[in-house]
N, C-alpha and C positions, 0 to 999 in steps of 0.2 A: 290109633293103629291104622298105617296104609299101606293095602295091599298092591303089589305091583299087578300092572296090566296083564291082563290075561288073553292070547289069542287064541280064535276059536282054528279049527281046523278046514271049515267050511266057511264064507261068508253068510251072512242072515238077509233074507229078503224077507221083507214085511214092511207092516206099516205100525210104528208104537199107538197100542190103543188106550194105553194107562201107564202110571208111573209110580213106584210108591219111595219113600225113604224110611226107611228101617233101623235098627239099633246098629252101630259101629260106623255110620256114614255110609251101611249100604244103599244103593238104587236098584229095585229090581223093577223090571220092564216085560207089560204083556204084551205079546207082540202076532198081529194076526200076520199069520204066512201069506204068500204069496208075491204075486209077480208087479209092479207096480210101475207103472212110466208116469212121469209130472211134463212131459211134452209129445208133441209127434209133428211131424212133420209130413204131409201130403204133396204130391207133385199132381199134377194137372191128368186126369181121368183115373185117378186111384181112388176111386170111389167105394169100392168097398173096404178099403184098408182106414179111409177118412169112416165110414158107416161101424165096422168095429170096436176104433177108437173110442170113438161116441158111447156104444151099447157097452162096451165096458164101463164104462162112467155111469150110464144110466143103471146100470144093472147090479153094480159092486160098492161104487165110491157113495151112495146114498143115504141120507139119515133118515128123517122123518118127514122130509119135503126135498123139492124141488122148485125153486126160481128160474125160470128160463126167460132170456130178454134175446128176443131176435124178429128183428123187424121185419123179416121176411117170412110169410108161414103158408103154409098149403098142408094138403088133405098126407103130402110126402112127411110133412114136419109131425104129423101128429100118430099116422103112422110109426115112424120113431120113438116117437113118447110111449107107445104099446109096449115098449118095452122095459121101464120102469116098473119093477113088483109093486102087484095091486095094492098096497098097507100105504103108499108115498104117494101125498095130495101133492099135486102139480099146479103152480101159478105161472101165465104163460104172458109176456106181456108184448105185443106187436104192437106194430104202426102198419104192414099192412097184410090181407087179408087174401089171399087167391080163394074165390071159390067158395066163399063164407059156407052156401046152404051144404056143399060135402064138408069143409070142415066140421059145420056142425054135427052133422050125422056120423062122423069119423067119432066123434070125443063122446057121442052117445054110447060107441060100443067099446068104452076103455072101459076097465073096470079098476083104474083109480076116478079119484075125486080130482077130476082138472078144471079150474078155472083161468078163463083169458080176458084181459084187458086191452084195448087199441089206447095208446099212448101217443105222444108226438114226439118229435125230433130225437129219436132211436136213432143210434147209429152201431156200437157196438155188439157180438153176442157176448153173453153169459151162461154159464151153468152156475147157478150156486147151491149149499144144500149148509147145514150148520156145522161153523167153520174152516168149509172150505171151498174153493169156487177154482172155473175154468174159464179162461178165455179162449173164444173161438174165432179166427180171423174169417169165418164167411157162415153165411148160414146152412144151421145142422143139416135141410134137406137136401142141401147141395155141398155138403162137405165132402172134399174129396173130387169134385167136378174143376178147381182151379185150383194152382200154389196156393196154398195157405198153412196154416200152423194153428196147433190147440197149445197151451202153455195152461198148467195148472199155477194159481196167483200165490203167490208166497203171502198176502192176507187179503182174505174178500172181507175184511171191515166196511170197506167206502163202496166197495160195489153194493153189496146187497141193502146199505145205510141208502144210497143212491135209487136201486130199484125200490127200496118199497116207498120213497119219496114216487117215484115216478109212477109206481101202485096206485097210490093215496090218490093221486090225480088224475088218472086213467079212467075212459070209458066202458063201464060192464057192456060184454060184449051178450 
């Protein structure tokens, strides 16, 4: 038995969190509300619009971790990272460092569990979290200071298979 399409009156905005199939070839779908962009686009000194973009991702789109890979970090970048709820362990991986001894005093007063690694030949950023990942075309504590663009990856398989290769190898900082 197929039933014809049914259109809704309002469109649905959400993100499908589960899926089930049911007796008759139904599918129903649990769907958390809300508002959702998988890109954005920054012009040159929209700093806080690039800053939002970001803490929306840190604050919303997060499972049970965080992978960050950006080769550029200061005492601004981890700042930022305050804003991940405290239950989500942060792995941070650079190549380079502004400032180590504030950074480090910075990540004393998170109250997640962040650890950082200095890596080499970083070039990219990442957000990633389990199954699914952002690319950021400049880094997070200057995002929004030049053109650039955040694009949510249609599969972070190879990124995150990629970082924690580049993990495994990295110096504890």
């Amino acid at each position: 038995m197929s039933k014809s399409p049914v259109t809704l009156s309002e469109p649905i905005v959400g993100k499908v969190k589960s899926s089930t199939i049911g007796g008759n070839n139904v599918t129903s779908f649990v769907i958390e509300e809300g508002s959702y962009q998988d890109h954005v686009f920054v012009r040159a000194g929209e700093r806080q619009k690039g800053e939002s973009a970001l803490i929306g991702i840190l604050q919303n789109q997060l499972d049970t971790y965080v992978k960050i890979c950006d080769p550029y970090v200061s005492v601004d970048t981890i700042k930022l990272l305050a804003k991940v709820k405290g239950d989500i362990d942060i792995l941070l991986l650079t190549d380079n460092i502004k400032e180590l001894y504030q950074v480090k005093q910075e990540i004393a007063t998170l109250s997640n569990k962040l650890m950082m690694r200095k890596g080499t030949g970083l070039h990219d950023r990442f957000i990633l979290t389990r199954g699914e990942g952002w690319s950021v075309g400049h880094s997070l504590k200057d995002f929004g200071s030049k053109n650039s663009y955040l694009a949510k990856m249609v599969s972070s398989v190879d990124a995150e298979s990629a970082f924690d290769d580049n993990w495994n190898q990295a110096s504890i900082i």
